[in-house]
Structure formats: C-alpha cells, structure tokens
C-alpha positions as CSV (number, residue, x, y, z in Angstrom):
1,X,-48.4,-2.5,97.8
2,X,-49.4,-6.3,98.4
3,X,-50.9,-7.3,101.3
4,X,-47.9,-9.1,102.4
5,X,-46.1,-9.0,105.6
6,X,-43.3,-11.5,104.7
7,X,-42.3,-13.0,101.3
8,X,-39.8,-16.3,101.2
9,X,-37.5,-17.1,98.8
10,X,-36.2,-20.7,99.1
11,X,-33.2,-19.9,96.5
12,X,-31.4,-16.8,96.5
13,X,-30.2,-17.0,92.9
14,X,-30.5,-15.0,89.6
15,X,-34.2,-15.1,88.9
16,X,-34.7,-15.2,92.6
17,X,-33.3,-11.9,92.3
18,X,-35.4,-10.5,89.4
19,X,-38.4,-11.1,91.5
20,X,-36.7,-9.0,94.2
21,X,-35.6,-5.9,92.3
22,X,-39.0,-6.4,90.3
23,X,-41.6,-6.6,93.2
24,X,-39.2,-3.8,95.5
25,X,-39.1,-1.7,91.7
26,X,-43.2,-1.9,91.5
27,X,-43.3,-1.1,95.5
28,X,-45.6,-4.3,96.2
29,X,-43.4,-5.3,99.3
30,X,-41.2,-3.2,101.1
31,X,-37.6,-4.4,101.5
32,X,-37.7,-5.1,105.0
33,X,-41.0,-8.3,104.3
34,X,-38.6,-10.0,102.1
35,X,-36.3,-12.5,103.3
36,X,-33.9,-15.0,101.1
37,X,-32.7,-18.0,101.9
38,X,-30.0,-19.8,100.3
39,X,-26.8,-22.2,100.9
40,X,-24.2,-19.4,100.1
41,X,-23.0,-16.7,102.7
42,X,-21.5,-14.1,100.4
43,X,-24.7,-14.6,97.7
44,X,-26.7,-13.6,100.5
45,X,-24.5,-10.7,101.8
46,X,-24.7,-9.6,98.0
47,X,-28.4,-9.2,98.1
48,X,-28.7,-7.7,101.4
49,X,-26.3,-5.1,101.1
50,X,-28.1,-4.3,97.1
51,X,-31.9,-4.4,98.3
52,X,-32.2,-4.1,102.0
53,X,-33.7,-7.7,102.4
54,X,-33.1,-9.9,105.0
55,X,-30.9,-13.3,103.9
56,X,-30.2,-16.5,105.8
57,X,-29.5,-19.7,105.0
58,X,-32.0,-21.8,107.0
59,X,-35.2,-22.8,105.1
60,X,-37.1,-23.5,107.7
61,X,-35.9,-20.1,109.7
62,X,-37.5,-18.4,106.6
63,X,-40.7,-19.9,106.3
64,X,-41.5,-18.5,109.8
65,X,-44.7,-16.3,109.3
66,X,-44.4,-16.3,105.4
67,X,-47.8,-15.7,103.3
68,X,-45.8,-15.8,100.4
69,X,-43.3,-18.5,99.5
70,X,-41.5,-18.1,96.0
71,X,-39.5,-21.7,95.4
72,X,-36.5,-20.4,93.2
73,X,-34.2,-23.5,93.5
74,X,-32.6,-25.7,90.7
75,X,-35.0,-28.8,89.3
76,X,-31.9,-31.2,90.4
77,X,-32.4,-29.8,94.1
78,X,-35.8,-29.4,94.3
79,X,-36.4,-33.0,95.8
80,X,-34.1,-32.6,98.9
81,X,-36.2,-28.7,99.5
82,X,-39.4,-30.7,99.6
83,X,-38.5,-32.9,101.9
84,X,-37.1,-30.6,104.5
85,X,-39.8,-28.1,104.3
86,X,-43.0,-30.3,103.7
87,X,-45.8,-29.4,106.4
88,X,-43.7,-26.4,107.3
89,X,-45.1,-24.2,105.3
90,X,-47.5,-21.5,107.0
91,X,-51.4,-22.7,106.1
92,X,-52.6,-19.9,104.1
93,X,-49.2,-18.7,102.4
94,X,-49.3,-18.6,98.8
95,X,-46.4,-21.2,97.1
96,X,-45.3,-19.9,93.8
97,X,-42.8,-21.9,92.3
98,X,-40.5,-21.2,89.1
99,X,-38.6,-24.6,88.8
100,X,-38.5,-25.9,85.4
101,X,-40.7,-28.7,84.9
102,X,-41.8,-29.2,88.5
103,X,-46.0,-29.7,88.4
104,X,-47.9,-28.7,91.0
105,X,-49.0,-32.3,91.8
106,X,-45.7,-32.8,92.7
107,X,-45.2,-30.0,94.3
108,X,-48.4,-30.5,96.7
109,X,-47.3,-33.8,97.4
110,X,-43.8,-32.3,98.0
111,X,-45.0,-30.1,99.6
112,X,-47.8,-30.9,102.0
113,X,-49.5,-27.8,100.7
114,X,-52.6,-27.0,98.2
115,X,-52.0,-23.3,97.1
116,X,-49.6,-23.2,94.3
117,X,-48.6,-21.6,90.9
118,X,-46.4,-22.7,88.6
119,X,-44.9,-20.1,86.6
120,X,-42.1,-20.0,84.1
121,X,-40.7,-16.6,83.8
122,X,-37.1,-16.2,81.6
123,X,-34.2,-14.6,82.1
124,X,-35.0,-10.9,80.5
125,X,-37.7,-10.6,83.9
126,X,-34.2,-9.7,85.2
127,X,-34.6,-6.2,83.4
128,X,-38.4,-6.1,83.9
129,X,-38.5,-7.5,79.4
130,X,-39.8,-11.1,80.6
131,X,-42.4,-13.1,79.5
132,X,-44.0,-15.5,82.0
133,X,-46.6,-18.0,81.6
134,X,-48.5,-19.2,84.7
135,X,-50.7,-21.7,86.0
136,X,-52.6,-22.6,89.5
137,X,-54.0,-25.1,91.5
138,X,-57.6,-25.1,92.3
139,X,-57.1,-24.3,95.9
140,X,-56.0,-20.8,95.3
141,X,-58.1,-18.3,95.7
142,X,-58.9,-15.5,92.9
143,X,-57.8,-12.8,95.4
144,X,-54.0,-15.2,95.6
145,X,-54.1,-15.1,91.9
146,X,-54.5,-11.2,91.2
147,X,-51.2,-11.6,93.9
148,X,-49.6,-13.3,91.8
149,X,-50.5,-11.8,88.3
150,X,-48.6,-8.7,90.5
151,X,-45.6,-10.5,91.3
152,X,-45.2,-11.8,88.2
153,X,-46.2,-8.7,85.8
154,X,-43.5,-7.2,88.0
155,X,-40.9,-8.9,85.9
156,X,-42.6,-7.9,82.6
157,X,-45.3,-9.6,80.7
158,X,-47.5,-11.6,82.2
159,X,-50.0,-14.9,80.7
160,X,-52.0,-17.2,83.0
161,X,-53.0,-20.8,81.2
162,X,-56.1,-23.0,82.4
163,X,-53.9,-26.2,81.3
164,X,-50.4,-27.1,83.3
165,X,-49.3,-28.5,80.3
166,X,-48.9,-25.2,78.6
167,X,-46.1,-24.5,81.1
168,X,-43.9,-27.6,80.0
169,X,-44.7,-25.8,76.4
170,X,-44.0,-22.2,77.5
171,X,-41.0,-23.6,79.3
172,X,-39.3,-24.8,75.9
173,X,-40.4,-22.0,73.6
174,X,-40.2,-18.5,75.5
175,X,-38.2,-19.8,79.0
176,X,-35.4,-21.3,77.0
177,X,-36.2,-18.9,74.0
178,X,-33.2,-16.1,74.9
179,X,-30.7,-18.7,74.6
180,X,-32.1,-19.1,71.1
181,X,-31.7,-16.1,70.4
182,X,-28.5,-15.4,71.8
183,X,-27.4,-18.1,69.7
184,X,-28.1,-17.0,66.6
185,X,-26.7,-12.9,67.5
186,X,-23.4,-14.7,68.6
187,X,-23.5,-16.4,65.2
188,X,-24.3,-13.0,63.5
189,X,-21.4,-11.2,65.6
190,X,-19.1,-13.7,64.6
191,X,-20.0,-13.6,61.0
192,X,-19.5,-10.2,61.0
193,X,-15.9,-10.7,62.5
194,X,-15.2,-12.9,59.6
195,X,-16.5,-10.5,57.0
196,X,-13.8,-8.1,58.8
197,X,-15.7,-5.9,60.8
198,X,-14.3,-5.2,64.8
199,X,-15.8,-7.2,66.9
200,X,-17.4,-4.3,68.8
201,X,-18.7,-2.8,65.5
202,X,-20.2,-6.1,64.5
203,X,-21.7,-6.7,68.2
204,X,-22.9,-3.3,67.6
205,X,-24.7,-4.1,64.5
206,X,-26.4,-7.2,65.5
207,X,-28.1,-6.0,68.7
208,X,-29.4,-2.9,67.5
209,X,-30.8,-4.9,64.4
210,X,-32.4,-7.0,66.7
211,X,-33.9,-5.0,68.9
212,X,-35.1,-2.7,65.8
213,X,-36.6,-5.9,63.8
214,X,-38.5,-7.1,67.4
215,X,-40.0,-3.4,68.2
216,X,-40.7,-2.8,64.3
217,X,-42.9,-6.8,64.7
218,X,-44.2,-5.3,67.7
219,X,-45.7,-2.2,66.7
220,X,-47.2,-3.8,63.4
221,X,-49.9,-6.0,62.6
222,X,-48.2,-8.0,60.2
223,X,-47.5,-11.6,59.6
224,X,-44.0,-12.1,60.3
225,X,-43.6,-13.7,57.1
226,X,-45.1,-10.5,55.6
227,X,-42.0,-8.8,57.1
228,X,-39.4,-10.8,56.2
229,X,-40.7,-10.7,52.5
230,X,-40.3,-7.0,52.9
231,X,-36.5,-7.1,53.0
232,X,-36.4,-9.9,50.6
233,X,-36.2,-8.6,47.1
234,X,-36.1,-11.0,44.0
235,X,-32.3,-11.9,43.5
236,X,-31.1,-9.5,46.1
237,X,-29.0,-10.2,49.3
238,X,-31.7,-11.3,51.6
239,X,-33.0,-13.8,49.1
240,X,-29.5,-15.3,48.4
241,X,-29.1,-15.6,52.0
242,X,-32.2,-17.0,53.1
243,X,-31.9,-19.6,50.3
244,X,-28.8,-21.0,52.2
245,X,-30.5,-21.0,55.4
246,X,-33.7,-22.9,54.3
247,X,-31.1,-25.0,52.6
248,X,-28.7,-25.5,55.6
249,X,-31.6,-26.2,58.0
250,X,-32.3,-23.8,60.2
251,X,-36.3,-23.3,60.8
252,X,-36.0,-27.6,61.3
253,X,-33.3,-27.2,63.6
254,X,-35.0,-24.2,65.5
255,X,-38.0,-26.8,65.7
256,X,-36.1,-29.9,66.8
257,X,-34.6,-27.6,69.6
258,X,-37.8,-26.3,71.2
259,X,-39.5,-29.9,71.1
260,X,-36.2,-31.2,72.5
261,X,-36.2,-28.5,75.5
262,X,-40.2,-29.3,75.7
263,X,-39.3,-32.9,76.2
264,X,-36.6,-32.4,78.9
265,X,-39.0,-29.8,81.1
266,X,-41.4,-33.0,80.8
267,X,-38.3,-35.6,82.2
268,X,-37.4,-33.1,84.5
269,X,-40.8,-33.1,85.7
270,X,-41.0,-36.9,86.0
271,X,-37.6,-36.5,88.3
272,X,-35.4,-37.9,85.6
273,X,-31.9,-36.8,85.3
274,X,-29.5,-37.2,82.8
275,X,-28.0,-40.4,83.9
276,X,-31.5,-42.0,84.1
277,X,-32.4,-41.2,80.6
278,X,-29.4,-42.5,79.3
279,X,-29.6,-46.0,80.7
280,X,-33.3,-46.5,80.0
C-alpha cells in the first residue's frame, strides 16, 4: 500500500474511475483515503455506493489534507478548476494530471504548484489493458515518481518519457488509438452484416480476430509486416483485399488521423477551442 493518507480526484468521471477500481484493485490506497469530487450528485452516489470512497462536490472541501491530487476534468473545464483551486493545494501533495493536452507549465502556473505529472492513460486502463505514457516536472521527487509509476501501472502498462512533448504524441497515437480501432471492427462487423452474416455472429468474429491477431503480435518477435505477409498468399483473399485497401487509402488516412489528433492535443494545450481555430 502507498504511503497515502488521502487521494483527490478533482473529476469523478470515467477514467477518474479506472484509477479508483485500479489503485483500490492493486490495494495501494484503502477505499476510505480516497475522496471524489465532482459537479453531479447521483455520479457521485454511483461511486460511493460501488467503491466505498467518499464523494462531494466541493473542490476545495477535497483538497483538505490531500498528498495526492489526481486532476481528471475535461480540457474545456480545466481553466475555471485552476482558478478556483490555485494555492489551495496542500504543499507537498503530488498533482498528477490526465487532461489531454494540458502541459505542466500550465498547469504550475494554473496551479500555483511545482510537483506534477502529466500522464495520458486511454480508455482500456478501465479494465486494467491501458497503456499510459507519463512525464514529470523537475520538482518531483524520485520517491513521488515510483508513486506514481504505481498509480499508473495500476491501470495497465506503464511508460515514463524525459520529453513533455512525447505526451502530445502518446496522446494522438495510443490515447485516441481505441477509437481507431473500434472504428475499423465496427467497419469489419458491418461488412460482415452485409456479406449476410447475424450481426452477433459477425461481432463475434471480429473481436475474437482481433484479440487473437494482437496476442499472436505480442507473443512473437516479428515485424508486423512479417505477419501480415503470412496470411497474404500470392492471388489469394488477403492479397485481393489488401490491394483495395492500399488503393482506397487507408494506411494515409490512418496517418492523417493520428497527426490530426496530435495537432488538436497541441491547440488544446495552447487553450484553443474549436471556435478559435475556426476564425484564425
């Protein structure tokens, strides 16, 4: 167990909870050290009658006596949480923040406070599968960082990064990555509709060829162009179909996307919402 005798969340939502069942799941808190503070009533209700933690909805009323603070709010929200909890946060609590695009300059600024991470985690941490990449400032110490490699490898895997910039990166590429992917399965499912399969069959199909084709990439040292070329036979099926995708697009478009998402985390880390980047 950490050596933690409250933890904050300023955000009670669904990767607010993830850290929850994760860090209560690993035993590195006990339920009663956790509070969760967030706008909604019945949210909060939800989570205290599921984990035992204690909920409000008054920032500041959470803070009291926190060493940890976890920031789980919305990028478009974030500004007003700074400025109602600047210089209220305890001196030597450790911030750990997982807002997309949010760097820690501007979060010490925000903040009035010097120990941070930045981490960008994605949505599978809510089964203990994610993959989070991690950063932190100089001011925190290397006993606050082995804290937080715990916190964080509660939600799955776990990579810290010397350079901030990597998180911007990590942000497009593995935190937005499962909507990729669920993209292209709902594409898959619906394809196999089409070819006149049950939709449940189809669904069927397509998850458990994913799942096989990422623990078969996993457990093999292989270029993943090695293993593609190993279901790809000279005029078969594969090669017909891969023709049309090359054709149609799809590793560009899989590109634009990331760089586009990579782009955005670095806007919304400027402060820039949609409207703004429209009328520049």
């Amino acid at each position: 167990m950490l050596n933690f005798s409250r933890v904050c969340f300023i955000g009670s939502g669904t990767m607010a909870e993830a850290m929850i069942k994760g860090m209560l799941a690993q035993r590195l808190v006990a339920p009663g050290a956790v509070i969760a503070s967030g706008p909604r009533a019945e949210r909060g209700a939800e989570l205290g009658s599921t984990y035992g933690v204690q909920v409000t909805s008054d920032n500041l009323a959470a803070l009291q006596g926190a060493d940890l603070v976890v920031i789980s709010v919305k990028p478009q929200v974030l500004p007003g949480v700074l400025t109602q909890i600047a210089g209220r946060i305890p001196e030597k609590a450790l911030v750990l923040s997982i807002v997309a695009g949010a760097r820690l300059a501007a979060l010490a600024q925000g903040l009035k406070h010097a120990s941070l991470v930045r981490s960008m985690p994605n949505t599978p941490a809510q089964i203990g599968q994610g993959m989070t990449v991690w950063t932190a400032s100089a001011a925190v110490s290397p006993a606050q960082r082995e804290q937080a490699r715990a916190v964080l490898g509660a939600l799955g895997e776990e990579v810290f990064v010397e350079e901030e910039d990597y998180l911007d990166m990590a942000t497009a590429l593995s935190g937005t990555g499962p909507a990729y992917v669920f993209l292209l399965m709902e594409g898959l499912v619906d394809a196999g509709v089409h070819l006149g399969f049950p939709r449940y069959l189809a669904e069927k199909l397509v998850l458990q060829t994913v799942k096989g084709s990422v623990e078969y990439a996993l457990h093999t040292p292989q270029h993943l162009a090695r293993l593609r070329n190993q279901v790809t036979s000279p005029g078969g099926t594969s090669a017909e179909a891969l023709y049309y995708l090359e054709k149609a697009g799809v590793r560009t478009a899989l590109s634009r996307a990331v760089w586009a998402a990579f782009q955005r985390s670095v806007q919304l880390g400027k402060g820039k919402k949609r409207s703004d980047i429209e009328e520049d």
